[in-house]
Backbone bond lengths (Angstrom), bond angles and torsions (degrees), N, CA, C in turn:
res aa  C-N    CA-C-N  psi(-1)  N-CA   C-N-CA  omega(-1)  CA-C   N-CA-C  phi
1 X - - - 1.465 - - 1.526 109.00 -
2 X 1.183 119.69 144.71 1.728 124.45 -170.45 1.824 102.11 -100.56
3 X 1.243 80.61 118.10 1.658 90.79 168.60 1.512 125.86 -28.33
4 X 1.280 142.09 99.12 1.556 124.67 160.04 1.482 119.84 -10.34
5 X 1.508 117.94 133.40 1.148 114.69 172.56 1.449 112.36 -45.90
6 X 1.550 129.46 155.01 1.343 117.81 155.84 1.885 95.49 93.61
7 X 1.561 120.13 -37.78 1.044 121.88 -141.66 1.827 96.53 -63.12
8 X 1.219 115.84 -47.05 1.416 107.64 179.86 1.670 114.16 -44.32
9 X 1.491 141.82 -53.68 0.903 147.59 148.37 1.542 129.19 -16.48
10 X 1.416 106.73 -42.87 1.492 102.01 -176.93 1.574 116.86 -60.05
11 X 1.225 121.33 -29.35 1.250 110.74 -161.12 1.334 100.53 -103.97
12 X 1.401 125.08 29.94 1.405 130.58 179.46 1.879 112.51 -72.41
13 X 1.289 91.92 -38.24 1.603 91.15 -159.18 1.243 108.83 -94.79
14 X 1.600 109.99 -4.96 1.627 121.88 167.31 1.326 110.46 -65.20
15 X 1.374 121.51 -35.15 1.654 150.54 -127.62 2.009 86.78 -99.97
16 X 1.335 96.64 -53.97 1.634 116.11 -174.06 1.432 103.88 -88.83
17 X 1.632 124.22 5.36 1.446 105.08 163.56 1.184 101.03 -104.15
18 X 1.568 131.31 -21.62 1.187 119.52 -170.19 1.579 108.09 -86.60
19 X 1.481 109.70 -14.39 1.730 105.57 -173.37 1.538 94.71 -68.51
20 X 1.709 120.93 -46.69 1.002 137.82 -170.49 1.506 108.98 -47.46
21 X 1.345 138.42 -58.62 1.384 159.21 129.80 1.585 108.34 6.92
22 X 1.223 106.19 -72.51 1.679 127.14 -177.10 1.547 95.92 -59.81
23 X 1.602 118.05 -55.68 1.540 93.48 -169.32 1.661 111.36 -83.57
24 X 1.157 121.08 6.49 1.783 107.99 -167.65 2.098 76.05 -104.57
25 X 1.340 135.53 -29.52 1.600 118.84 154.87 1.749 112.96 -52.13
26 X 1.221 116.23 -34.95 1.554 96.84 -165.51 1.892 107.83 -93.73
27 X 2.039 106.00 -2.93 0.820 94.34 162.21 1.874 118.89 -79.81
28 X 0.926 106.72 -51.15 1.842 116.59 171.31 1.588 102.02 -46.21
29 X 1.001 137.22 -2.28 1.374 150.07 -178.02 1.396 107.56 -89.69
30 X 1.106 90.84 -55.20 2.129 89.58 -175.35 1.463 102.19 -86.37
31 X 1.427 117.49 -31.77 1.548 118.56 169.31 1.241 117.50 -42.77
32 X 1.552 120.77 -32.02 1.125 129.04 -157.02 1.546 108.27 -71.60
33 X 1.745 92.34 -68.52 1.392 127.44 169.90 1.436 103.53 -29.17
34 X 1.556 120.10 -74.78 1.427 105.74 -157.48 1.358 110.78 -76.72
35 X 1.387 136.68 -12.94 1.491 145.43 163.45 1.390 117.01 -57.05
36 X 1.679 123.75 -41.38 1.354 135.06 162.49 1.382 90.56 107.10
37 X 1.448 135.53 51.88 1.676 150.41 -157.98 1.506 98.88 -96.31
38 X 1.708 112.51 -34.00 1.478 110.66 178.52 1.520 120.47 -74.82
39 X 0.904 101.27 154.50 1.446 99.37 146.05 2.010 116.64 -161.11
40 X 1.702 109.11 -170.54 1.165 113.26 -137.89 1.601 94.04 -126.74
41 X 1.224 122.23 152.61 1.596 133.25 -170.78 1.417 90.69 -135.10
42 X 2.040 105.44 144.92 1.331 88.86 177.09 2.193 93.10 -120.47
43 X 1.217 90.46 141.87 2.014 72.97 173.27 1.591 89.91 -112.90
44 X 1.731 93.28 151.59 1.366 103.60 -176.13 1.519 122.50 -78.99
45 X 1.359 154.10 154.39 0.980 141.82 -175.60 1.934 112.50 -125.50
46 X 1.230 122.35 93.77 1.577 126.99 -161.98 1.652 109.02 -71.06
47 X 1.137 94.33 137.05 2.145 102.66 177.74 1.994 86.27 -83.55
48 X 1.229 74.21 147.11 1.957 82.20 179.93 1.281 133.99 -79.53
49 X 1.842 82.09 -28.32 1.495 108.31 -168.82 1.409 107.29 -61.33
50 X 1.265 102.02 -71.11 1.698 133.15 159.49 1.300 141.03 -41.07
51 X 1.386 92.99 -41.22 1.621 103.22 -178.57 2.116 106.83 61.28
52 X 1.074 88.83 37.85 1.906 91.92 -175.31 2.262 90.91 -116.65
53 X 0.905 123.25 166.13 1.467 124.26 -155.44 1.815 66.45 -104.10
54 X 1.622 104.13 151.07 1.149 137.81 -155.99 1.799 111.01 -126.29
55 X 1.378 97.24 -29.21 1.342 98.61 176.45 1.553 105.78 154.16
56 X 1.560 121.28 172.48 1.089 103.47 178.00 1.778 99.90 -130.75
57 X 1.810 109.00 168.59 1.285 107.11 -173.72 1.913 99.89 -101.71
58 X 1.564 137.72 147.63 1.191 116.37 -148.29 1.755 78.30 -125.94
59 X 1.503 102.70 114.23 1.754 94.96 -174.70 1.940 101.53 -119.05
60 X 0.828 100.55 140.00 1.920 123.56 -177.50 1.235 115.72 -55.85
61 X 1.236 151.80 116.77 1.228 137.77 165.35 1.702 100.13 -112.86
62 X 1.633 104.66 163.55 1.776 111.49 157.01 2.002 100.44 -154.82
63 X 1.100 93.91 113.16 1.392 115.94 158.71 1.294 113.13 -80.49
64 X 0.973 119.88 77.87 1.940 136.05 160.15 1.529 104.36 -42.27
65 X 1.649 90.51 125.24 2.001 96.43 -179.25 1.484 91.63 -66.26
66 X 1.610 132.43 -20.35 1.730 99.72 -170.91 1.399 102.60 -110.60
67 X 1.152 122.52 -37.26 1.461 141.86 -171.96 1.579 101.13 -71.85
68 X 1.084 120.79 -66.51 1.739 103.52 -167.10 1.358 101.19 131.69
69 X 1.204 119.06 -176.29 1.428 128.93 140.75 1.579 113.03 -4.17
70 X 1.303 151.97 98.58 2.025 133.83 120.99 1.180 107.64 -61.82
71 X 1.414 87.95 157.78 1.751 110.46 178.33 1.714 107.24 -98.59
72 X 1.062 122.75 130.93 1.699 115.81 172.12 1.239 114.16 -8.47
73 X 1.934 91.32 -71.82 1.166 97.01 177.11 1.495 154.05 -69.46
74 X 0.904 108.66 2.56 1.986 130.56 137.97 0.775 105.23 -63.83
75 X 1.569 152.17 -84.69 1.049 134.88 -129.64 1.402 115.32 -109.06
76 X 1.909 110.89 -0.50 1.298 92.48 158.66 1.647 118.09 -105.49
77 X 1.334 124.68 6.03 1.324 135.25 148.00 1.491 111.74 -69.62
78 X 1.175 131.72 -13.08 1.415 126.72 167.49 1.969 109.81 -87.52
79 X 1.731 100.35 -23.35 1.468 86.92 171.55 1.320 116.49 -97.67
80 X 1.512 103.74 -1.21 1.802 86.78 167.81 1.443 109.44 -99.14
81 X 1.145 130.89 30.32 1.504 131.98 -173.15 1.695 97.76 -126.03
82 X 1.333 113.15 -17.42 1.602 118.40 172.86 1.177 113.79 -138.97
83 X 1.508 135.87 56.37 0.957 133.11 134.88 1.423 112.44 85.19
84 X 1.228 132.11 -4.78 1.443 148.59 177.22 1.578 114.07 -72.87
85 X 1.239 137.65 -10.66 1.084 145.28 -136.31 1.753 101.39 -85.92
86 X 1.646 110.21 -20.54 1.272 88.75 -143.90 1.941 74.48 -112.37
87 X 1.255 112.83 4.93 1.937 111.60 -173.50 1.808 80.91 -106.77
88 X 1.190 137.15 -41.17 1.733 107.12 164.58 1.163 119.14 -60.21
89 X 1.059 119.46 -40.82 1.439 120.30 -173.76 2.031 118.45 -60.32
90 X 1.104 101.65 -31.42 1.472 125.81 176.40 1.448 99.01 -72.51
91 X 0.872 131.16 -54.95 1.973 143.95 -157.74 1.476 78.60 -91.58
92 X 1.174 128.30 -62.82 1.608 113.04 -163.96 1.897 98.31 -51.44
93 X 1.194 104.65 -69.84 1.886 92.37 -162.97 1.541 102.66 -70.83
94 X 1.475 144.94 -27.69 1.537 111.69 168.12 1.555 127.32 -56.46
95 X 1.662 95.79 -40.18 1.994 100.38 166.82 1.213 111.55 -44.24
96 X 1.664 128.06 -70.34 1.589 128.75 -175.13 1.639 113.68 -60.77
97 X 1.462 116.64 -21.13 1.534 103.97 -173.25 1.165 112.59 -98.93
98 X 1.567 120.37 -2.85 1.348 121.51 162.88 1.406 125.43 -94.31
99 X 1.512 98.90 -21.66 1.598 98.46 164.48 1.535 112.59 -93.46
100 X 1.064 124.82 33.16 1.484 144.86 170.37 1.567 103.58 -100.18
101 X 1.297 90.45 -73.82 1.886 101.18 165.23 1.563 129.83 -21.27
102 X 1.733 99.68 -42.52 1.835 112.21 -165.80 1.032 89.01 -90.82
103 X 1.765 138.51 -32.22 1.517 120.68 -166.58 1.433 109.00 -91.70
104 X 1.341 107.39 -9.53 1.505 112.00 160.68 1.090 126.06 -70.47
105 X 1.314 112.26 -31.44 1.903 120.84 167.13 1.101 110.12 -66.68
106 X 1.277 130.03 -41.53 1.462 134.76 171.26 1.386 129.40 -54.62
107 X 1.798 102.80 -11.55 1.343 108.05 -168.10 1.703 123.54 103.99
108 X 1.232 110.17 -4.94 1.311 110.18 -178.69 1.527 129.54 -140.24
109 X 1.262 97.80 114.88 1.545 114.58 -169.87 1.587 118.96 -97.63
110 X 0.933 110.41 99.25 1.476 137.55 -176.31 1.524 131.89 -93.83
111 X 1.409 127.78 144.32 1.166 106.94 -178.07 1.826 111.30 -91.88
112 X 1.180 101.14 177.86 2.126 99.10 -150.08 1.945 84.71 -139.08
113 X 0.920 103.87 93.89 1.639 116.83 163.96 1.174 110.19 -88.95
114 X 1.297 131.48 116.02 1.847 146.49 160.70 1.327 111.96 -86.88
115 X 0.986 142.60 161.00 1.297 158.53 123.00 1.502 129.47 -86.36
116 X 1.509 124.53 92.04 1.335 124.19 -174.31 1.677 107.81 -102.37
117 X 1.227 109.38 138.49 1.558 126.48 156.00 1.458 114.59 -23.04
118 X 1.178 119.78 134.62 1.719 139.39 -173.05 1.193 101.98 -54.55
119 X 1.645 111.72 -36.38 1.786 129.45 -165.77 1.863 98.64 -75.10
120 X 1.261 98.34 -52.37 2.059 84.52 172.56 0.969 107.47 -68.37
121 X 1.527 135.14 -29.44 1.435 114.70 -160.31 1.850 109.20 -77.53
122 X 1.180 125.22 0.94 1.077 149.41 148.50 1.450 156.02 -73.36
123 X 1.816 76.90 -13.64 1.901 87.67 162.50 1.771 87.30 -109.11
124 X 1.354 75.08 133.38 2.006 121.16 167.47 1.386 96.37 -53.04
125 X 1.586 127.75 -21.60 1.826 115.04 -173.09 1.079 117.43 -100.66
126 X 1.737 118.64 0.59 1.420 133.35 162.10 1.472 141.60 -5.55
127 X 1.837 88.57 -62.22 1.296 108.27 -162.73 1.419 97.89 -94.13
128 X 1.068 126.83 -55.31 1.521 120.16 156.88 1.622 125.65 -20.98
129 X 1.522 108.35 -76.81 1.633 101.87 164.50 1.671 123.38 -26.01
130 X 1.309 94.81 -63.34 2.038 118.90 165.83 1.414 110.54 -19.56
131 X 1.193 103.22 -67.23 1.132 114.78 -175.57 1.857 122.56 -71.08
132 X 1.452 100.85 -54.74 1.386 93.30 152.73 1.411 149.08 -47.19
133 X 0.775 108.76 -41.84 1.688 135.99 170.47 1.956 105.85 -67.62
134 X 1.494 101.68 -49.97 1.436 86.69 162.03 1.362 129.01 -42.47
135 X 1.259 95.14 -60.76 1.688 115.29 -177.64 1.319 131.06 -57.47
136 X 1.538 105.35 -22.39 1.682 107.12 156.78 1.462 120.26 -66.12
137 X 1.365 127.21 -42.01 0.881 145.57 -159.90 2.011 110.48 -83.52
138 X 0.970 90.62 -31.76 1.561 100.38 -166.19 1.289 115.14 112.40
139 X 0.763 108.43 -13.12 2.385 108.25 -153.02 1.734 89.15 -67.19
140 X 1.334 120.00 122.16 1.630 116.68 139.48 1.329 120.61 -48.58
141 X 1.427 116.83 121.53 1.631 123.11 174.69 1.409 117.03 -35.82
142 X 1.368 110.09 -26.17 1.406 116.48 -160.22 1.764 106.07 -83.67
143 X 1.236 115.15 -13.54 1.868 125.09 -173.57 1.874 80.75 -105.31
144 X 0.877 155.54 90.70 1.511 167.99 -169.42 1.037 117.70 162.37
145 X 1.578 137.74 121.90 1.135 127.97 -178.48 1.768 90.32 -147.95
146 X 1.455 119.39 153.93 1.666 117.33 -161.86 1.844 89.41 -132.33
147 X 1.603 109.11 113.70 1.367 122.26 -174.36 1.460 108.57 -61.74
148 X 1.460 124.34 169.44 1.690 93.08 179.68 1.420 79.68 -155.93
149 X 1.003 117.96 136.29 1.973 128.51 175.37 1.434 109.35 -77.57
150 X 1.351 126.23 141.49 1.249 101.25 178.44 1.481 118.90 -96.58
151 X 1.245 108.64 12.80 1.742 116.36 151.32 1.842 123.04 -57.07
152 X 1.431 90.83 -30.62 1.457 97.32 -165.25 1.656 112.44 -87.20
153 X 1.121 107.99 -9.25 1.583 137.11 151.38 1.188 155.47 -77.37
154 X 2.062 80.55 16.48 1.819 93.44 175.85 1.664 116.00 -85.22
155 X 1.838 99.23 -23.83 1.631 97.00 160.08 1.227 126.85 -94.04
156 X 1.741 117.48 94.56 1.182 112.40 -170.88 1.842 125.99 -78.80
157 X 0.843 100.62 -19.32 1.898 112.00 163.86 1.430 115.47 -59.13
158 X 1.397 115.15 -70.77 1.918 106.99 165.84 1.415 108.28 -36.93
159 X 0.991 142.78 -41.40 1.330 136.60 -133.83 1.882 91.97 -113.33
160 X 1.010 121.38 -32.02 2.057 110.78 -140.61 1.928 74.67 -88.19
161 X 1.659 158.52 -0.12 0.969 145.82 -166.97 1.462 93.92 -86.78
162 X 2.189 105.23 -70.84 1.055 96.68 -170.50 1.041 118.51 -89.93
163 X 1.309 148.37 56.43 1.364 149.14 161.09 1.909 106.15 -102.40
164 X 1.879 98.90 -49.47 1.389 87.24 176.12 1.239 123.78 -61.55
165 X 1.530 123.64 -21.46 1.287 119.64 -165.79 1.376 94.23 -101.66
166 X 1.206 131.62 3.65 1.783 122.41 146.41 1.562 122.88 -50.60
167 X 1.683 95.64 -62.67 1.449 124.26 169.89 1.931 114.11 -42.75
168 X 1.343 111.79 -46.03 1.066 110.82 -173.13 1.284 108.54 -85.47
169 X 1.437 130.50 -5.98 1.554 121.99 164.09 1.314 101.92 -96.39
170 X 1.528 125.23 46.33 1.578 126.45 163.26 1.775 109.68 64.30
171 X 1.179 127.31 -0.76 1.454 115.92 157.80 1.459 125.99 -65.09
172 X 1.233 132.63 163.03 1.469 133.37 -172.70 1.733 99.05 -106.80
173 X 1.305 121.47 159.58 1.205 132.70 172.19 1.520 129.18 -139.40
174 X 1.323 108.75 106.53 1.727 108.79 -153.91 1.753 100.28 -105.40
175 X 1.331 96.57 140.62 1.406 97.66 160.52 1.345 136.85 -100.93
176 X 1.701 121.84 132.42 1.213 86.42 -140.83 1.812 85.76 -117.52
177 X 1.370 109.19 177.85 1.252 137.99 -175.18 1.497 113.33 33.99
178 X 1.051 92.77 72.82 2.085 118.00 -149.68 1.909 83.88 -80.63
179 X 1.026 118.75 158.87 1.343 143.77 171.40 1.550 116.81 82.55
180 X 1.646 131.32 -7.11 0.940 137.78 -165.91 1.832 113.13 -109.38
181 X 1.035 107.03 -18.97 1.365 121.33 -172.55 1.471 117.09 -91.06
182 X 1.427 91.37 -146.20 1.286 115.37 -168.14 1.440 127.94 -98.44
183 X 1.513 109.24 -21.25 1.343 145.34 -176.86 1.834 100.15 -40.47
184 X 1.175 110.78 134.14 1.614 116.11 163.28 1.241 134.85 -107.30
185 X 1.104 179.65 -34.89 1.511 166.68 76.56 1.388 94.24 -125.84
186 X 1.837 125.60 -22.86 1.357 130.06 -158.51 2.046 84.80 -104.31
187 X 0.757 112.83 0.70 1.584 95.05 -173.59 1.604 88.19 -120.36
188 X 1.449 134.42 -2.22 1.497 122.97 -166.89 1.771 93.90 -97.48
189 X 1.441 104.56 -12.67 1.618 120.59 -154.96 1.658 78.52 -90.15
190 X 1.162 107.19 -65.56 2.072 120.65 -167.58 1.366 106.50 -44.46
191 X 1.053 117.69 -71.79 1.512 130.07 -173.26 1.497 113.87 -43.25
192 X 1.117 132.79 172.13 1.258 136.31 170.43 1.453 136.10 -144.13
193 X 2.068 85.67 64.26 1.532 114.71 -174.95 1.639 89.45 -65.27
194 X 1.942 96.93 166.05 1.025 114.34 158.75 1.592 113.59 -139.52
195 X 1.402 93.55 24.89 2.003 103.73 170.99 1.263 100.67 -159.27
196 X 1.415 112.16 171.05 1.402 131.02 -166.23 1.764 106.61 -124.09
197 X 1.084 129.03 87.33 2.002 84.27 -174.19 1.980 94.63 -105.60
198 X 1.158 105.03 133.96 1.213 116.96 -176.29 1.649 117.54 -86.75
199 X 1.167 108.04 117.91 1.950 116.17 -171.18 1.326 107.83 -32.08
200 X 1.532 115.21 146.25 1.600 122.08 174.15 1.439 91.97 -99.01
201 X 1.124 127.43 25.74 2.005 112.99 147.14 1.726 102.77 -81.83
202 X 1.408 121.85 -7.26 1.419 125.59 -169.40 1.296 84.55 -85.09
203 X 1.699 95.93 -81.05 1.408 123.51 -164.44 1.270 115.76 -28.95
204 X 1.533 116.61 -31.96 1.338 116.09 -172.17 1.909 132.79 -87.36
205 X 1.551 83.17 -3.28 1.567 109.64 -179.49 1.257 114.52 -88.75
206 X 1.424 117.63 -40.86 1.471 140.50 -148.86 1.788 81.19 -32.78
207 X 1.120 143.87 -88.72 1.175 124.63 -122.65 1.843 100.58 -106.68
208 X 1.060 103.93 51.48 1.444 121.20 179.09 1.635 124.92 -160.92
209 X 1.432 106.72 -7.87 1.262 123.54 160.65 1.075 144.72 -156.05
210 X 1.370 115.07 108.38 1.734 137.13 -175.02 1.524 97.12 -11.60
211 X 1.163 102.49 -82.00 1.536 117.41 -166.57 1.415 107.08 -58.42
212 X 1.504 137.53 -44.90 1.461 112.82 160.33 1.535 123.82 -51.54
213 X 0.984 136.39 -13.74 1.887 154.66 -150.69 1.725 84.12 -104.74
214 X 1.304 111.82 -73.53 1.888 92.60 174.31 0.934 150.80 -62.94
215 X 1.717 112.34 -8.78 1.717 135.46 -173.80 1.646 84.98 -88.27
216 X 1.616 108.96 -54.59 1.699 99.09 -178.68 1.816 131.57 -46.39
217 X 0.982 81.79 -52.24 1.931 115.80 174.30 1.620 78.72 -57.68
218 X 0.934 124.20 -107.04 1.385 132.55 -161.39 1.803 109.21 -21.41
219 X 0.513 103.69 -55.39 1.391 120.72 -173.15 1.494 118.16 -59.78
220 X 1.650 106.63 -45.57 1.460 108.33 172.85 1.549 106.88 -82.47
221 X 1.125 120.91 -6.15 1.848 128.08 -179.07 2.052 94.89 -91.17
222 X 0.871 130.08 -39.30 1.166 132.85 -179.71 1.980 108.88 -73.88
223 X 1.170 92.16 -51.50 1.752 95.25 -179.79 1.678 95.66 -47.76
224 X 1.524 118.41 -66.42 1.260 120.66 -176.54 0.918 135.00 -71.27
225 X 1.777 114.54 -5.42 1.599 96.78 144.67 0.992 115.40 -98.99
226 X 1.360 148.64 20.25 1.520 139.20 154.00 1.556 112.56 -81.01
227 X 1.815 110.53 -14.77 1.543 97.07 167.19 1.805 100.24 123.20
228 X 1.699 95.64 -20.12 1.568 94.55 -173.87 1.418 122.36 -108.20
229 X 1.618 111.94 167.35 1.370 90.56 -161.63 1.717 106.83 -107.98
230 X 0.917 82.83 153.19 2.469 96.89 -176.19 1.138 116.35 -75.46
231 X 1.612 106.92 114.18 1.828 109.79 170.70 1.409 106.30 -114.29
232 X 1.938 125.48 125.69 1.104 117.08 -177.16 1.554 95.69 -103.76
233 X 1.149 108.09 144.90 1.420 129.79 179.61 1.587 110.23 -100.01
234 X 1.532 123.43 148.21 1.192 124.39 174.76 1.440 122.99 65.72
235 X 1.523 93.28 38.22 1.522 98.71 168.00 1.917 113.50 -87.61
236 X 1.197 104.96 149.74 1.220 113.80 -166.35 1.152 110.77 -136.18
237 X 1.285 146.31 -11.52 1.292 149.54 -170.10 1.588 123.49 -175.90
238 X 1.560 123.84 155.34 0.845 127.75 -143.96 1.673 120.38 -93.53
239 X 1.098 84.42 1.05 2.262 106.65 157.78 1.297 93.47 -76.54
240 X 1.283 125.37 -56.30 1.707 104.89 -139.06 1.446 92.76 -89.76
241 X 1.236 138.33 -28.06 1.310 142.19 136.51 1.411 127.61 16.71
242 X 2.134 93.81 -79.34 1.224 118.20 164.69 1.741 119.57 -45.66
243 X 1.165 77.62 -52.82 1.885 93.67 -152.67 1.802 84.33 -66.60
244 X 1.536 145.05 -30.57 1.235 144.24 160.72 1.730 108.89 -27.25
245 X 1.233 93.84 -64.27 2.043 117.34 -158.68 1.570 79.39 -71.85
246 X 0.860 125.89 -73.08 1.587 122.64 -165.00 1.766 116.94 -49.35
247 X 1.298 116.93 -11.82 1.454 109.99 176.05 1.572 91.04 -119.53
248 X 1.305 128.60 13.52 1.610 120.57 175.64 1.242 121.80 60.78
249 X 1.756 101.94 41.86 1.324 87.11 158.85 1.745 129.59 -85.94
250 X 1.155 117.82 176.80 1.346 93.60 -177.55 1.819 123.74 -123.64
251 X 1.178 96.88 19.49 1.308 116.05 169.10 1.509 129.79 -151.56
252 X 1.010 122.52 138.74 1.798 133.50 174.53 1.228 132.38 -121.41
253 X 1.223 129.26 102.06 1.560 123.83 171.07 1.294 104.62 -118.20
254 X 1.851 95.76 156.59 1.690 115.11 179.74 1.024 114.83 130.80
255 X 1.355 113.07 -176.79 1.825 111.82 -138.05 1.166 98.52 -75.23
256 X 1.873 138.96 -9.10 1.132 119.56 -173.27 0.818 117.64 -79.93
257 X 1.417 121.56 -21.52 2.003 139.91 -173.86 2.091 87.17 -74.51
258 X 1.313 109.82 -72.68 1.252 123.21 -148.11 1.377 115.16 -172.90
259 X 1.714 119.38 99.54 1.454 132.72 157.47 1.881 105.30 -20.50
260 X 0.630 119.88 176.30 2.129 123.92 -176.69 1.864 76.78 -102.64
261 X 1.791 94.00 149.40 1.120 107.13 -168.03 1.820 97.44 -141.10
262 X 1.358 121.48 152.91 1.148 130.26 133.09 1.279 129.23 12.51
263 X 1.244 144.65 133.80 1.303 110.94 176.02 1.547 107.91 -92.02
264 X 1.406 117.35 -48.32 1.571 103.09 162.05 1.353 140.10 -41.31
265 X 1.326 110.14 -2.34 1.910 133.37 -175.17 1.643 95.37 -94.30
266 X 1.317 111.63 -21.16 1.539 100.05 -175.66 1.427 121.96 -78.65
267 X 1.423 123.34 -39.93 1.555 107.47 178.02 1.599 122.34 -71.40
268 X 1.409 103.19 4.93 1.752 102.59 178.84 1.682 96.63 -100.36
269 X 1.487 109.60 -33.34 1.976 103.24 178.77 1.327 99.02 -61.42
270 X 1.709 131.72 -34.75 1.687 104.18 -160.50 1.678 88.14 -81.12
271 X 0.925 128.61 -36.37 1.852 133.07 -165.95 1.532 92.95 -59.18
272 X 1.006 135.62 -39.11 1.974 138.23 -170.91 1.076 104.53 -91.11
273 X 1.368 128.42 -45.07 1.677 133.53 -166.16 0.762 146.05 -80.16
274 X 1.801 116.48 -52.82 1.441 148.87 -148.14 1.930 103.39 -78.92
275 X 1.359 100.50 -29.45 1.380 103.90 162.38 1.138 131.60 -41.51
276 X 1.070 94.50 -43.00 1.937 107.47 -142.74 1.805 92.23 -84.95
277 X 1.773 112.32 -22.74 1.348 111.97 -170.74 1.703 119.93 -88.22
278 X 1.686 107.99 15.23 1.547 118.27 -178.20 1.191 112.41 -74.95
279 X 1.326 127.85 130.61 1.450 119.61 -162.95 1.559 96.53 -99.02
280 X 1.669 109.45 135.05 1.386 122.41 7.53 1.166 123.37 -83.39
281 X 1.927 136.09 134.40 0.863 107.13 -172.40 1.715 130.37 -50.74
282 X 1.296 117.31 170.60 1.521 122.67 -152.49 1.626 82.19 -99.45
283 X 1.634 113.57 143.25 1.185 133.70 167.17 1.870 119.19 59.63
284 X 1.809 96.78 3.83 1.517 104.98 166.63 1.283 138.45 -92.21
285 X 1.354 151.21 103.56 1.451 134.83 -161.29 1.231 100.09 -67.34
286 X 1.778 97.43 168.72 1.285 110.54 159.01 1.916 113.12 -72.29
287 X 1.452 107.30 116.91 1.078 102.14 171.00 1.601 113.59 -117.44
288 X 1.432 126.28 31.62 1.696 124.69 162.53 1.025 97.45 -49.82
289 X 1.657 129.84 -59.20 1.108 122.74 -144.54 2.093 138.26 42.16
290 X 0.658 106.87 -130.05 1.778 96.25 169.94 1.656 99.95 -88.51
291 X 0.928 131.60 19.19 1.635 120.18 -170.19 1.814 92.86 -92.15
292 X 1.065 129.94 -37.21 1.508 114.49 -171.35 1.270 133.68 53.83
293 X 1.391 100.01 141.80 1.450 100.04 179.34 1.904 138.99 -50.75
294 X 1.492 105.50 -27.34 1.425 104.22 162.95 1.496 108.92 -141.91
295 X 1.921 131.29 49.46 1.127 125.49 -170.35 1.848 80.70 -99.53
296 X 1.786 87.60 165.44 1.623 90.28 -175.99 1.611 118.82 -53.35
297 X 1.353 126.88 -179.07 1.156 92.13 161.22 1.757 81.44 -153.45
């Protein structure tokens, strides 16, 4: 069918309100940044074995005085589309490495998971900054670990230089929301993760579907024989919990442990909480019941 005359044209000025849109966001964007408008939530992440808090994941928020609520993902696709990428990225690790610092005064040394943009993970001066920036702060390289999407891992050549030389200044490198992507068995081999965290579209089935129960299983048997260790994400309740400890995985985050918190909210959650996560949990039955670890469901 042949376009209406004109028809290419019509959607021009839609085209130029929304570019228009995007840049008066990426201006309130840097406004934000240099004002200190963001801030940072930490969610806790539980060792299984132990039930002692394992570390936390350090996620971005911005409450816009007109807009409301953004989602990360707006606004950090708005800083890699304007040039902002590398003043979040700066504000992102002094915010988390100084509130690393205060819970260290407090007594508690934790591990500090970031999530940076595909676009840093691509400058070669990365690991250097990393390291510097640790070192103002206090943080040992070794409580740092840099989340990695597995979208952001379709160019594996940019990436396999500075990642090892992350790794080799003692930081950890997790992959994150593992089973949903793009990721290949030949790029999980290349890279030089030292965690797994497996998607809560899994996590969230476990005790309602066969086939999520073997991608999980599978998955934490694969992390550990490549050497690395398994974080399931999007745990919510105290089956899927179980059915975690019982295939060995060795980590859990999500809203059932702890919603993302404050960072000053954190040394009173491990002092109230961290108990309650010693296996078996305290005051929980066994509720598998006949459901089992891989019967249909």
């Amino acid at each position: 069918m042949r376009p209406r005359r004109g028809g290419t044209l019509s959607g021009r000025p839609a085209m130029r309100c929304a570019a228009g849109a995007d840049d008066a966001l990426a201006d309130r964007l840097g406004e934000a940044i240099a004002a200190g408008a963001l801030s940072l939530e930490y969610q806790p992440k539980i060792d299984l074995e132990s039930g002692a808090i394992a570390g936390v994941e350090a996620l971005a928020r911005w409450h816009e005085d007109e807009l409301g609520p953004v989602s990360p993902a707006t606004f950090v696709a708005v800083a890699e589309r304007h040039d902002l990428v590398d003043r979040l990225t700066d504000w992102l690790l002094r915010e988390a490495l100084a509130q690393w610092s205060a819970w260290e005064r407090e007594g508690h040394q934790v591990g500090l998971a970031l999530n940076l943009s595909a676009i840093s993970l691509r400058d070669p001066g990365l690991p250097d900054r990393l390291e510097r920036m640790c070192a103002t702060e206090g943080v040992p390289p070794m409580f740092l670990t840099i989340e990695i999407t597995e979208s952001a891992t379709q160019e594996l050549v940019p990436l396999l230089d500075t990642l090892t030389r992350i790794r080799l200044k003692g930081m950890g490198l997790a992959l994150d929301d593992f089973g949903t992507g793009y990721s290949s068995l030949l790029q999980l081999r290349q890279l030089p993760y030292s965690e797994l965290k497996i998607d809560q579209a899994f996590v969230r089935e476990a005790t309602i579907s066969r086939e999520s129960r073997l991608i999980i299983k599978a998955l934490i048997d694969l992390a550990h024989g490549m050497g690395l260790s398994a974080t399931a994400e999007g745990v919510e309740d105290f089956e899927t919990l179980s059915l975690l400890r019982e295939w060995g995985c060795d980590r859990a985050q999500g809203y059932l442990m702890s919603r993302p918190l404050r960072g000053p909210d954190l040394p009173s959650w491990i002092a109230r909480s961290c108990a309650r996560w010693r296996p078996p949990c305290l005051g929980q039955p066994d509720r598998l019941g006949a459901l089992g670890p891989l019967t249909a469901g």
